[in-house]
Jmol script that loads the backbone (N, CA, C; Angstrom):
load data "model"
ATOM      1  N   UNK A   1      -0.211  -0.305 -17.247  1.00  0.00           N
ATOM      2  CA  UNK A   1      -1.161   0.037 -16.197  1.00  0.00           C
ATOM      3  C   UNK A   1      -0.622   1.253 -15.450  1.00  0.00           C
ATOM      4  N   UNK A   2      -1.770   1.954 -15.189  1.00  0.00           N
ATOM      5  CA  UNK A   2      -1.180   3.417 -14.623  1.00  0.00           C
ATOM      6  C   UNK A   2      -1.860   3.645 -13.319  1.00  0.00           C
ATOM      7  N   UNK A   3      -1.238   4.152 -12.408  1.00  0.00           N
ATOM      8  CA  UNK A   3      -2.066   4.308 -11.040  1.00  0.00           C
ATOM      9  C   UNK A   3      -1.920   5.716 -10.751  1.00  0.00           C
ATOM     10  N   UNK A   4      -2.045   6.926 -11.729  1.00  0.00           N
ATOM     11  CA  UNK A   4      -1.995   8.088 -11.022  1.00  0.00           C
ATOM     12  C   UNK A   4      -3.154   8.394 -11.068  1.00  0.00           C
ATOM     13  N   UNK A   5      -3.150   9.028  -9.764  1.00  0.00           N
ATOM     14  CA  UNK A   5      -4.736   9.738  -9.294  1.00  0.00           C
ATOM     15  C   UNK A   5      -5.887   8.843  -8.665  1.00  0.00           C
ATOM     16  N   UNK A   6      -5.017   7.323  -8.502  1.00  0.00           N
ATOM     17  CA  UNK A   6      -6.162   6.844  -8.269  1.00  0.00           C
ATOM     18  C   UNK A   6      -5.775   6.266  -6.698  1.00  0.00           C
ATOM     19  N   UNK A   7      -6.978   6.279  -6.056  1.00  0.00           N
ATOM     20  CA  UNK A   7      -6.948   5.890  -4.460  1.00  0.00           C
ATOM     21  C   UNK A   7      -8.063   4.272  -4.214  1.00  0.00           C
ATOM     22  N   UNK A   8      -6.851   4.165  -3.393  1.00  0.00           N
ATOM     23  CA  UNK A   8      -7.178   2.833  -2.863  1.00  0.00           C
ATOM     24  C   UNK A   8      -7.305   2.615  -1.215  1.00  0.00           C
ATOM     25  N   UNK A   9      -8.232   1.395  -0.888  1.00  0.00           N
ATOM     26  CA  UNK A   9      -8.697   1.273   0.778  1.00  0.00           C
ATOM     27  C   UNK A   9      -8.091  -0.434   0.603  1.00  0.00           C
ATOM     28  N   UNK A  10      -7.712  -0.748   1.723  1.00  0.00           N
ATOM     29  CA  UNK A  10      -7.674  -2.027   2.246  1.00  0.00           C
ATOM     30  C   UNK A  10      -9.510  -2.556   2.419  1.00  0.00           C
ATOM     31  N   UNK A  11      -9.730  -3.850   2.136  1.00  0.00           N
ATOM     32  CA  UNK A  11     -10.309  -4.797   1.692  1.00  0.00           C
ATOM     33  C   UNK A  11     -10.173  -6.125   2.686  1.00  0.00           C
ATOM     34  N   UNK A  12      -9.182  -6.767   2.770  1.00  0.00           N
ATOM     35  CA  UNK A  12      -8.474  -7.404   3.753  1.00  0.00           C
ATOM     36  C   UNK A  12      -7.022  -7.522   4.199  1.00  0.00           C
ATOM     37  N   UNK A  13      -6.379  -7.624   5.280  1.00  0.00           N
ATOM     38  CA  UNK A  13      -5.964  -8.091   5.414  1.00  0.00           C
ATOM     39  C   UNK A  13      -5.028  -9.031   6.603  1.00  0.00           C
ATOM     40  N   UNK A  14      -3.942  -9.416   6.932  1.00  0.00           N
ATOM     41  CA  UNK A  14      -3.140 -10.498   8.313  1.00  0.00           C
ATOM     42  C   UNK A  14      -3.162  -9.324   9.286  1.00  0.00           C
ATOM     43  N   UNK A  15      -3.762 -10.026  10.786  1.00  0.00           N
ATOM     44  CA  UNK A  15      -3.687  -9.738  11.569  1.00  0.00           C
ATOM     45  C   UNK A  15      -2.616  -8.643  12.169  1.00  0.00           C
ATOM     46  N   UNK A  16      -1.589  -8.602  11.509  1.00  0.00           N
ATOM     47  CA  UNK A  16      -0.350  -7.745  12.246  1.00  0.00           C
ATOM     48  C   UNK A  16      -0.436  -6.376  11.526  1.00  0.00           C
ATOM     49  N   UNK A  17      -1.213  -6.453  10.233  1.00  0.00           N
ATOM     50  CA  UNK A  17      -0.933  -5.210  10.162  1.00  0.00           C
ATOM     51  C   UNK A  17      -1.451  -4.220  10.773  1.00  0.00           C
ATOM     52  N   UNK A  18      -1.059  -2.574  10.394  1.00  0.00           N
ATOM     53  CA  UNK A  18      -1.367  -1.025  11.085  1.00  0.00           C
ATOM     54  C   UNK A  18      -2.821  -0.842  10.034  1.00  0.00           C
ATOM     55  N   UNK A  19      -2.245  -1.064   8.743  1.00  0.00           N
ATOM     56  CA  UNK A  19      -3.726  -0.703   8.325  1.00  0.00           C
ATOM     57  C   UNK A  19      -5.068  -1.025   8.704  1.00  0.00           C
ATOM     58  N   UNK A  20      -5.954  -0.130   7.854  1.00  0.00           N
ATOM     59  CA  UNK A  20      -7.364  -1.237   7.758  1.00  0.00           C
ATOM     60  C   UNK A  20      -8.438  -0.546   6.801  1.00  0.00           C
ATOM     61  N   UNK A  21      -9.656  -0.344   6.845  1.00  0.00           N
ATOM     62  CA  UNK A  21     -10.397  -0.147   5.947  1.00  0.00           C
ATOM     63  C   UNK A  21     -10.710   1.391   5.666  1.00  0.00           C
ATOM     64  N   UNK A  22     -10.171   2.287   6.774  1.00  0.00           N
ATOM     65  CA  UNK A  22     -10.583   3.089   7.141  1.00  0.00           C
ATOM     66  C   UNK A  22      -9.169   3.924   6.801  1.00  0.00           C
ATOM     67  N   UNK A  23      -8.328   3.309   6.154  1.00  0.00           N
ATOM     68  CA  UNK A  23      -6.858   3.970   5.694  1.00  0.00           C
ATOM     69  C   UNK A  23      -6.874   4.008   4.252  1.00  0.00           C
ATOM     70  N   UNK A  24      -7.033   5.411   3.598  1.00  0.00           N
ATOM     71  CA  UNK A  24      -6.742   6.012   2.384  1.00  0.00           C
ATOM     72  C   UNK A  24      -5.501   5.954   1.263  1.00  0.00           C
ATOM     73  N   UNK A  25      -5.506   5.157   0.607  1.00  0.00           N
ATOM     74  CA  UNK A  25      -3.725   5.444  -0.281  1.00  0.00           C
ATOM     75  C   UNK A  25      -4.127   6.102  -1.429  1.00  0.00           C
ATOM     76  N   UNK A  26      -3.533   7.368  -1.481  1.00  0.00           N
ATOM     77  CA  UNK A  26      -3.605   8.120  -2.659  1.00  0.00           C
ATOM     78  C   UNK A  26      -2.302   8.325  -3.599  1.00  0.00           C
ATOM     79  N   UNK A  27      -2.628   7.338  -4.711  1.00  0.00           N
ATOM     80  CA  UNK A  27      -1.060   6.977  -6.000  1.00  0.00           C
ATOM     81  C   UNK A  27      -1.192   8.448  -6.476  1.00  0.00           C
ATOM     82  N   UNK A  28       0.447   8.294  -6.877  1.00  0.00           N
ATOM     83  CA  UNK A  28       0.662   9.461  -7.666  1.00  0.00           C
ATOM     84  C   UNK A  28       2.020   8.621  -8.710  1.00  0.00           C
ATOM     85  N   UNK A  29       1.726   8.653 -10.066  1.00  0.00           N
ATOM     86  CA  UNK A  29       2.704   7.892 -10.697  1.00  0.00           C
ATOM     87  C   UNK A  29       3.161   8.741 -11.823  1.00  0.00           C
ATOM     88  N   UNK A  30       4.503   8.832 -12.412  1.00  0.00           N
ATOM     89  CA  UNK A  30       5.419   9.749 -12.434  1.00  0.00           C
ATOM     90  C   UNK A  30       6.615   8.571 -13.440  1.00  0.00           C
ATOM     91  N   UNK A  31       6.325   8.012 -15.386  1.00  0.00           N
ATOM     92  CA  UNK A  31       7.206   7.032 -15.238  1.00  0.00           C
ATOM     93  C   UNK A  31       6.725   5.882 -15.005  1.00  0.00           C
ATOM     94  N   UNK A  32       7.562   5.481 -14.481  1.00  0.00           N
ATOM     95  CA  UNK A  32       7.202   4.069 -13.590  1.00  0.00           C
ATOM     96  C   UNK A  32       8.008   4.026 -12.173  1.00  0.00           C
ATOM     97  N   UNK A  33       7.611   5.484 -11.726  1.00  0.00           N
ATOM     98  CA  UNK A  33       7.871   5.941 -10.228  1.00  0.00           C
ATOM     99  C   UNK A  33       6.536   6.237  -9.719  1.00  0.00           C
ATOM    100  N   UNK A  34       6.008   5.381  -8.527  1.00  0.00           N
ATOM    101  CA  UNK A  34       5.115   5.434  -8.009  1.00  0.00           C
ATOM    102  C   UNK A  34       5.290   5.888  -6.538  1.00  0.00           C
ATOM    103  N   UNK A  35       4.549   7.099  -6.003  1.00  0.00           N
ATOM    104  CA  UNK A  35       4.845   7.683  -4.797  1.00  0.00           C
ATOM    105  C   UNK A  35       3.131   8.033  -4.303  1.00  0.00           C
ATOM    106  N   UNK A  36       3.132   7.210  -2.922  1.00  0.00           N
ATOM    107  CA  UNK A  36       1.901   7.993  -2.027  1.00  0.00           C
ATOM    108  C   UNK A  36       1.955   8.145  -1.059  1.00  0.00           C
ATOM    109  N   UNK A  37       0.666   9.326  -0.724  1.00  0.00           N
ATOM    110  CA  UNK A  37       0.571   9.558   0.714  1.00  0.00           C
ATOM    111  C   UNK A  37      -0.681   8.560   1.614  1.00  0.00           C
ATOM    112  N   UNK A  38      -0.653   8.323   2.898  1.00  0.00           N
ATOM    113  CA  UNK A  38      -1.731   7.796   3.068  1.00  0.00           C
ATOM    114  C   UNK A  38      -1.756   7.749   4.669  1.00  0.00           C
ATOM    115  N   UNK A  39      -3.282   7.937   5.345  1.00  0.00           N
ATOM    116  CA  UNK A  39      -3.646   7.668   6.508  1.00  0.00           C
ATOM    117  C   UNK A  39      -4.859   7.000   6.850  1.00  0.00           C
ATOM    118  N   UNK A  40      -5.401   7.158   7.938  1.00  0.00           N
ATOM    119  CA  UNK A  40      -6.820   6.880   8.406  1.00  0.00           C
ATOM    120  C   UNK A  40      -6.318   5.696   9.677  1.00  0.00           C
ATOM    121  N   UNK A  41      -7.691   5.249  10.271  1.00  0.00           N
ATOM    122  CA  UNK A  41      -7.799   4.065  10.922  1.00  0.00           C
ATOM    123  C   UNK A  41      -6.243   4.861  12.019  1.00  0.00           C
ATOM    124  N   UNK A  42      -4.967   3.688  12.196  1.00  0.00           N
ATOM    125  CA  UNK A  42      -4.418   3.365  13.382  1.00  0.00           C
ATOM    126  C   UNK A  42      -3.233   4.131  12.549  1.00  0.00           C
ATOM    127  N   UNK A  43      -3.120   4.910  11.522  1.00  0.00           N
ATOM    128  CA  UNK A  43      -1.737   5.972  10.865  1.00  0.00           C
ATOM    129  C   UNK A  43      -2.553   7.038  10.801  1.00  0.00           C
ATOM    130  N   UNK A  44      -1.746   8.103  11.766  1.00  0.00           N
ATOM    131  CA  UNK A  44      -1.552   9.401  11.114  1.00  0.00           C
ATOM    132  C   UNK A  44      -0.850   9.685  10.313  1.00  0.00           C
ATOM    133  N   UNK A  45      -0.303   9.799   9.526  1.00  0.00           N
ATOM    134  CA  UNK A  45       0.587   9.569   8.451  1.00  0.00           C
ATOM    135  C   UNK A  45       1.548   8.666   7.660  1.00  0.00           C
ATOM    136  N   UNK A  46       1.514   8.150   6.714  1.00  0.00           N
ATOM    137  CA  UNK A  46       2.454   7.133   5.693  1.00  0.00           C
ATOM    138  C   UNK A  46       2.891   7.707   4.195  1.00  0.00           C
ATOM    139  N   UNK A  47       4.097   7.323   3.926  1.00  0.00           N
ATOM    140  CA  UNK A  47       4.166   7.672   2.138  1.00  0.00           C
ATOM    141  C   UNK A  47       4.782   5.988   1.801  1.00  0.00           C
ATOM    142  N   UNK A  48       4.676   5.886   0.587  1.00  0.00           N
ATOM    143  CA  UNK A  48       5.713   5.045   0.343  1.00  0.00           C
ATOM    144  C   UNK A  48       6.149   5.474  -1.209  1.00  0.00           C
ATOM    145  N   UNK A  49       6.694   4.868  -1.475  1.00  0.00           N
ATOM    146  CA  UNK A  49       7.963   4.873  -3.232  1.00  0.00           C
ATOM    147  C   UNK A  49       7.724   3.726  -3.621  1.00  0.00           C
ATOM    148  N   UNK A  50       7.464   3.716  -4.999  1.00  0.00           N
ATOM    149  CA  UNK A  50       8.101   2.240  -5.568  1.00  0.00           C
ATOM    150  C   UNK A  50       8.048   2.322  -6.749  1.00  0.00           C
ATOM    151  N   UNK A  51       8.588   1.319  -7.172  1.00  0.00           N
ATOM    152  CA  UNK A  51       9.050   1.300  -8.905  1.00  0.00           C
ATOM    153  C   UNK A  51       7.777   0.355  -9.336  1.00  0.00           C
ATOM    154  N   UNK A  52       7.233   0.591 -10.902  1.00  0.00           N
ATOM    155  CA  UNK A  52       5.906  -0.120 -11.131  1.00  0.00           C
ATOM    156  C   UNK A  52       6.413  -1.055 -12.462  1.00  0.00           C
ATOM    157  N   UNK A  53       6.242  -2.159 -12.681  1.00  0.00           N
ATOM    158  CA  UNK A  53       7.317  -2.877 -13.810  1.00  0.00           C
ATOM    159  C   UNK A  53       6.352  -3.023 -15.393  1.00  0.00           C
ATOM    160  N   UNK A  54       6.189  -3.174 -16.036  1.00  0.00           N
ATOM    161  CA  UNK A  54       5.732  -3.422 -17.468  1.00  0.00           C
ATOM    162  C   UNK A  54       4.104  -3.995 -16.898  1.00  0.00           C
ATOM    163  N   UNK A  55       4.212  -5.145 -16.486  1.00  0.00           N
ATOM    164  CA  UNK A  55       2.865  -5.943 -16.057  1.00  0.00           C
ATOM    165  C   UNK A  55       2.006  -4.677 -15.052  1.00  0.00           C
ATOM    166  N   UNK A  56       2.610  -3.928 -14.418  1.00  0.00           N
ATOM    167  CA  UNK A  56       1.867  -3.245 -12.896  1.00  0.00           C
ATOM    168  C   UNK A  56       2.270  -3.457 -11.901  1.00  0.00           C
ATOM    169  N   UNK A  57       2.832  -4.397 -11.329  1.00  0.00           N
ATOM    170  CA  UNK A  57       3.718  -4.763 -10.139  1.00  0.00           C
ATOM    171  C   UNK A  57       4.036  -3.709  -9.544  1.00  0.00           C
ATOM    172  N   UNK A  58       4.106  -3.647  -8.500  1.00  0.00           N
ATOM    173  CA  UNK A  58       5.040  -2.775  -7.466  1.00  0.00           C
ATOM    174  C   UNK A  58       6.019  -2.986  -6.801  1.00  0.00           C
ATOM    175  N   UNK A  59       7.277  -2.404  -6.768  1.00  0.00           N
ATOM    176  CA  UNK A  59       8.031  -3.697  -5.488  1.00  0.00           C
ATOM    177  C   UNK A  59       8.497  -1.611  -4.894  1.00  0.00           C
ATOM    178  N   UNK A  60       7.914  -1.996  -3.534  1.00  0.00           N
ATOM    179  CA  UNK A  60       7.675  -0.565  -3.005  1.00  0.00           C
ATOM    180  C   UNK A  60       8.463  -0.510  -1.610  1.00  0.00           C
ATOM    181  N   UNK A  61       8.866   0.658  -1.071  1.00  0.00           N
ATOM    182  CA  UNK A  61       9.322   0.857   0.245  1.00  0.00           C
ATOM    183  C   UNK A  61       7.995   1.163   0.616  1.00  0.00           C
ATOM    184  N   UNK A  62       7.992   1.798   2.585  1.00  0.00           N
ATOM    185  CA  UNK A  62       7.026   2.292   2.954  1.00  0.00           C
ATOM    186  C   UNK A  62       7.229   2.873   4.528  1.00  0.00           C
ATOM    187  N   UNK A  63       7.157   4.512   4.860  1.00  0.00           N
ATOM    188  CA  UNK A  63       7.317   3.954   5.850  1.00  0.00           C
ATOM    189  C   UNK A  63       6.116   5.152   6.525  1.00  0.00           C
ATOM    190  N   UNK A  64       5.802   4.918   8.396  1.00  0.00           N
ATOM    191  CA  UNK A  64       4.777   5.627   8.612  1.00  0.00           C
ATOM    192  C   UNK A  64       4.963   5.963  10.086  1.00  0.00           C
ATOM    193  N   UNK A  65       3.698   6.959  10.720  1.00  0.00           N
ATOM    194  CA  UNK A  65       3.519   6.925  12.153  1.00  0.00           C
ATOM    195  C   UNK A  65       2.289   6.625  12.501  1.00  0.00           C
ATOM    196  N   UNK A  66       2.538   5.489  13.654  1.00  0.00           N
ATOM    197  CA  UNK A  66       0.972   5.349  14.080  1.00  0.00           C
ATOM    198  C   UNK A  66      -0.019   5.906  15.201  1.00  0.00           C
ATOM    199  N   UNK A  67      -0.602   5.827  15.522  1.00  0.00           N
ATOM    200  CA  UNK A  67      -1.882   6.735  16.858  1.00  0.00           C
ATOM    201  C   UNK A  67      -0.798   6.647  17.813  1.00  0.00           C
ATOM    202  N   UNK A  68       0.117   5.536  18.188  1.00  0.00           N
ATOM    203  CA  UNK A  68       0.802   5.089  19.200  1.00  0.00           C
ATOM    204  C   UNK A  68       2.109   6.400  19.094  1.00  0.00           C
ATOM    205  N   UNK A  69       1.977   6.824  18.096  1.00  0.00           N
ATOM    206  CA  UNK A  69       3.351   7.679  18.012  1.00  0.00           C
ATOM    207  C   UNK A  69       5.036   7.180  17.228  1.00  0.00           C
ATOM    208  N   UNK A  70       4.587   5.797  17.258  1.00  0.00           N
ATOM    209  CA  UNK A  70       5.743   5.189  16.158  1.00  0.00           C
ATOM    210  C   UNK A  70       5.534   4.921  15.153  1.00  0.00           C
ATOM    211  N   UNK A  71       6.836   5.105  14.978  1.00  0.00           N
ATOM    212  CA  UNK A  71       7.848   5.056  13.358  1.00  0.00           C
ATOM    213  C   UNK A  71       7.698   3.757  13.095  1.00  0.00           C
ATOM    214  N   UNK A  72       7.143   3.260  11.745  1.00  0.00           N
ATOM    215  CA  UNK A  72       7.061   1.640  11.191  1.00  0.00           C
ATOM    216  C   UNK A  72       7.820   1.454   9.630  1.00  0.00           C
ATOM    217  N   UNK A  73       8.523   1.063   9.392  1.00  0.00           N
ATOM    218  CA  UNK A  73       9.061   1.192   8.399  1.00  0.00           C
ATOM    219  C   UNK A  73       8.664  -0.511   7.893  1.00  0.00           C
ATOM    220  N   UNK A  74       8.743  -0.601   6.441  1.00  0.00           N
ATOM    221  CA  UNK A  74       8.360  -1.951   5.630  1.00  0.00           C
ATOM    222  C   UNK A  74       8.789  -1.958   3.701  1.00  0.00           C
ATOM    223  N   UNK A  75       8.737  -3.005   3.525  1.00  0.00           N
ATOM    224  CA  UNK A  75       8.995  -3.351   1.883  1.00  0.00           C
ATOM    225  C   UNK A  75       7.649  -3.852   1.720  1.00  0.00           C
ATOM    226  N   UNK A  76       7.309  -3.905   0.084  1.00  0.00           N
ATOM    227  CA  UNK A  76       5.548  -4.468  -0.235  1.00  0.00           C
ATOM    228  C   UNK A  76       6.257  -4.555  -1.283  1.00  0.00           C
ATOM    229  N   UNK A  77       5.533  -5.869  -1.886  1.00  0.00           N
ATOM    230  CA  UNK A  77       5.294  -6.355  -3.558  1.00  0.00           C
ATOM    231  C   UNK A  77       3.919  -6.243  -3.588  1.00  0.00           C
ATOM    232  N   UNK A  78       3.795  -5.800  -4.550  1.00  0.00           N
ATOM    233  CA  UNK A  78       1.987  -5.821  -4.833  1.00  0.00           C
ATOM    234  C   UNK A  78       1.638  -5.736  -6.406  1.00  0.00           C
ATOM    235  N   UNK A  79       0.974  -6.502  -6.788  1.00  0.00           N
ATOM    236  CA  UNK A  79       0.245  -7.512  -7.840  1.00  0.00           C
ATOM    237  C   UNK A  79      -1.218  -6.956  -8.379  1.00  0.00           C
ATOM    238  N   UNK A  80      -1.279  -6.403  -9.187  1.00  0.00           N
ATOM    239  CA  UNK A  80      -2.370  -5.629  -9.739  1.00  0.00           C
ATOM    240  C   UNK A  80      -3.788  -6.819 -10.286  1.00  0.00           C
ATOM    241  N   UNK A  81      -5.063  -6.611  -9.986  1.00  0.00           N
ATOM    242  CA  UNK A  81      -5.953  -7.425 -10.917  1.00  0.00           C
ATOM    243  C   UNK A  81      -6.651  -6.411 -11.909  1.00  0.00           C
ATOM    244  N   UNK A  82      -7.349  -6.448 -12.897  1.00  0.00           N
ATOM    245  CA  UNK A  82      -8.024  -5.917 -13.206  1.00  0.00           C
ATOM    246  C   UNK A  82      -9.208  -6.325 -13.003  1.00  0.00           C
ATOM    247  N   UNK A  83     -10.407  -5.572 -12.411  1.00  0.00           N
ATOM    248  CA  UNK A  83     -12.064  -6.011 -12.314  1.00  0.00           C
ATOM    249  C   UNK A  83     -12.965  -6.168 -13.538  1.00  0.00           C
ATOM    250  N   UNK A  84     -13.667  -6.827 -13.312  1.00  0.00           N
ATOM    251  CA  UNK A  84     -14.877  -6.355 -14.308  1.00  0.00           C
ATOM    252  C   UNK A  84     -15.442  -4.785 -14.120  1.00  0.00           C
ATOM    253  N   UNK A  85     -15.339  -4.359 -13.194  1.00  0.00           N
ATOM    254  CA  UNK A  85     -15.866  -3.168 -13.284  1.00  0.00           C
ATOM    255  C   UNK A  85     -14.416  -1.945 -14.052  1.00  0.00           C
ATOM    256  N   UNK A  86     -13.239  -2.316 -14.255  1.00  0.00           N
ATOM    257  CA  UNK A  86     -12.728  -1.770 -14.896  1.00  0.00           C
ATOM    258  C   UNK A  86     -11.358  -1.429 -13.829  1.00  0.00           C
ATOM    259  N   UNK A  87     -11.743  -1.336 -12.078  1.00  0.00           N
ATOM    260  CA  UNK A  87     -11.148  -1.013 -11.203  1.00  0.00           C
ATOM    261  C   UNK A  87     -10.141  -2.095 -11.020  1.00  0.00           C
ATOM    262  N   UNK A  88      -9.226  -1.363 -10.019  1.00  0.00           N
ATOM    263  CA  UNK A  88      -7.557  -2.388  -9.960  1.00  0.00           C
ATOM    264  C   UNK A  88      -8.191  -2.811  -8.608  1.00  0.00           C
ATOM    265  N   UNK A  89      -7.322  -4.193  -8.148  1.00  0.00           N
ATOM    266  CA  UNK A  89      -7.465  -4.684  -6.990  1.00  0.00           C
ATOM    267  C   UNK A  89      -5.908  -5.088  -7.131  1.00  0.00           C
ATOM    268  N   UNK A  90      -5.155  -4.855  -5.731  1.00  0.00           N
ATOM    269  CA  UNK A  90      -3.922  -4.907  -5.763  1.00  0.00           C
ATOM    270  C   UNK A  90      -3.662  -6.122  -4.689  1.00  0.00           C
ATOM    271  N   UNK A  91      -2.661  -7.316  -4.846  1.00  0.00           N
ATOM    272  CA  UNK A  91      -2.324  -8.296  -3.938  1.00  0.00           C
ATOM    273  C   UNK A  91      -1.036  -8.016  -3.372  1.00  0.00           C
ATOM    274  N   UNK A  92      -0.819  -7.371  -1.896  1.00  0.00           N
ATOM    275  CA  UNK A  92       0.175  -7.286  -1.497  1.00  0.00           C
ATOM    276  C   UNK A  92       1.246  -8.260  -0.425  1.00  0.00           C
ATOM    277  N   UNK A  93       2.260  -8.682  -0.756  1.00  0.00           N
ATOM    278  CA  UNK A  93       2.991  -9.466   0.337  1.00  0.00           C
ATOM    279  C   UNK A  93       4.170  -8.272   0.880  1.00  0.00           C
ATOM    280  N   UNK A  94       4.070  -8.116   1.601  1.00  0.00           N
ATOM    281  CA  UNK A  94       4.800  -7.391   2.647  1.00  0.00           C
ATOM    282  C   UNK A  94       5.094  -7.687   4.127  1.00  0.00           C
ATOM    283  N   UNK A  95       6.603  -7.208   4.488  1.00  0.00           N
ATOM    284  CA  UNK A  95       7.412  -7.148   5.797  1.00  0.00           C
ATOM    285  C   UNK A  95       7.486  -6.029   6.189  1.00  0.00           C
ATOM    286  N   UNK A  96       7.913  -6.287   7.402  1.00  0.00           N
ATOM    287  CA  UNK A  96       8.219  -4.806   8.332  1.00  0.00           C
ATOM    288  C   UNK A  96       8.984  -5.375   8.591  1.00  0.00           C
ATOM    289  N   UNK A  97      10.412  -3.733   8.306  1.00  0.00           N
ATOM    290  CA  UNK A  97      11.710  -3.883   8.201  1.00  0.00           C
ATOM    291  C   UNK A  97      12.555  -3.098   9.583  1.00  0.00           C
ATOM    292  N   UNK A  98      11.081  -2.877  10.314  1.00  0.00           N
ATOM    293  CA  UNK A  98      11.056  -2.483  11.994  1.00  0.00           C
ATOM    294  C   UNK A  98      10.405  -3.080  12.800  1.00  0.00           C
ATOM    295  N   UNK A  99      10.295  -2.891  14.206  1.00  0.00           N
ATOM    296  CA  UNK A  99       9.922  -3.843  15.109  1.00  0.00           C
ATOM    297  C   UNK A  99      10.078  -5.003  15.073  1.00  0.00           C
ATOM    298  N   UNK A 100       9.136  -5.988  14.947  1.00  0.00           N
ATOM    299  CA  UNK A 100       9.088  -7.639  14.827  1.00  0.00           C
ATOM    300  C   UNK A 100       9.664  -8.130  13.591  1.00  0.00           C
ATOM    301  N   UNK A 101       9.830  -7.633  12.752  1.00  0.00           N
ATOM    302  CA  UNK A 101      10.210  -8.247  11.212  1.00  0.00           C
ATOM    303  C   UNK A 101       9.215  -9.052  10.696  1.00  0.00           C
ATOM    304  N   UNK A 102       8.031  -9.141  10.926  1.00  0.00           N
ATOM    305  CA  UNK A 102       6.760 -10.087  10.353  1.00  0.00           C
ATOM    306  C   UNK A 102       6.785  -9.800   8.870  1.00  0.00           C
ATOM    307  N   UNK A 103       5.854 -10.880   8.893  1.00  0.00           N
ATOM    308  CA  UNK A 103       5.487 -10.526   6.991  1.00  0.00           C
ATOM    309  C   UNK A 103       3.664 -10.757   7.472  1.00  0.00           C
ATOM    310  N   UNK A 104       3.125 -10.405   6.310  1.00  0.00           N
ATOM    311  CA  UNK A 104       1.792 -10.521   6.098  1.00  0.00           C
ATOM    312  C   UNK A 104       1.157  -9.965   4.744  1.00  0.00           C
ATOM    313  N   UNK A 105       0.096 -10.025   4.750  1.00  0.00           N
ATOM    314  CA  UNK A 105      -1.030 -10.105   3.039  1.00  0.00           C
ATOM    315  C   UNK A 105      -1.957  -9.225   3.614  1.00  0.00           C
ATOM    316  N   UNK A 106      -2.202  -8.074   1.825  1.00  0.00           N
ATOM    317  CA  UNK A 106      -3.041  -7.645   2.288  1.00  0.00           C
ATOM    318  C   UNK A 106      -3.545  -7.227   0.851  1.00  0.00           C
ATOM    319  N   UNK A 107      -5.356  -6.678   0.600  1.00  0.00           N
ATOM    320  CA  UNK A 107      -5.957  -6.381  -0.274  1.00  0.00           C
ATOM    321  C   UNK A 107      -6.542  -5.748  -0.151  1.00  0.00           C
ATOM    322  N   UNK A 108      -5.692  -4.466  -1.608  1.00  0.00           N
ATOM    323  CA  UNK A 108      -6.237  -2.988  -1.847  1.00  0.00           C
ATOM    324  C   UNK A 108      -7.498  -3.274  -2.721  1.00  0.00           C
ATOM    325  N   UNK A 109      -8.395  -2.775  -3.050  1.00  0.00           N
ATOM    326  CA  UNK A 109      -8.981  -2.544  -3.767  1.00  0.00           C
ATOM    327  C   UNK A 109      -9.139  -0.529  -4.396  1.00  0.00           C
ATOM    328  N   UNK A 110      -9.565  -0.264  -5.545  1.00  0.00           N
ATOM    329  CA  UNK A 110      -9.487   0.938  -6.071  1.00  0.00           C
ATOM    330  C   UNK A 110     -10.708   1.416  -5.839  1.00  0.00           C
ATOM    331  N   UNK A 111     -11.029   2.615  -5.222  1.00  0.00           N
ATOM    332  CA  UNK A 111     -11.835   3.687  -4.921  1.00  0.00           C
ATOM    333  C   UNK A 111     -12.920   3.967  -6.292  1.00  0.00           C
TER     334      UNK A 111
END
end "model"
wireframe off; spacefill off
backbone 0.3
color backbone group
């Protein structure tokens, strides 16, 4: 499974996170080195890195700034589906490895 060029929006997800529907992730994959940029909604800016494994998996860093002006840094695993329509839907469990240390869920779907 390959994710270059392709962009993804949040769908749902836990209350704590910065994202939301209105935040853009644009993959760029390189290998099975996966790197994006991404904003909208409550980030002016985010990238993250991650390594993509045989199945599609991600196990990714991430870090960003929000409207508020801070730095959020986090880890994500994220879990690829394939649709009937052909598009990826991605299941992410992720922490923030700043501020509160929470964890929470969230779902990409592909553009």
């Amino acid at each position: 499974m390959t994710y270059h060029n392709k962009k993804f929006r949040p769908i749902q997800n836990s209350s704590n996170v910065e994202i939301s529907e209105e935040t853009i992730f644009e993959y760029q994959q390189n290998g099975n080195i996966l790197t994006s940029e991404y904003q909208g909604g409550h980030i002016v800016k985010g990238h993250l890195i991650g390594i993509v494994d045989k199945e599609g998996t991600i196990e990714m860093r991430y870090h960003q700034v929000n409207t508020k002006g801070e730095l959020r840094t986090g880890i994500c695993t994220s879990k690829p589906e394939r649709l009937e329509n052909g598009k990826i839907r991605l299941y992410e469990t992720w922490k923030w490895t700043s501020g509160d240390q929470s964890t929470g869920t969230s779902v990409l779907e592909e553009l």
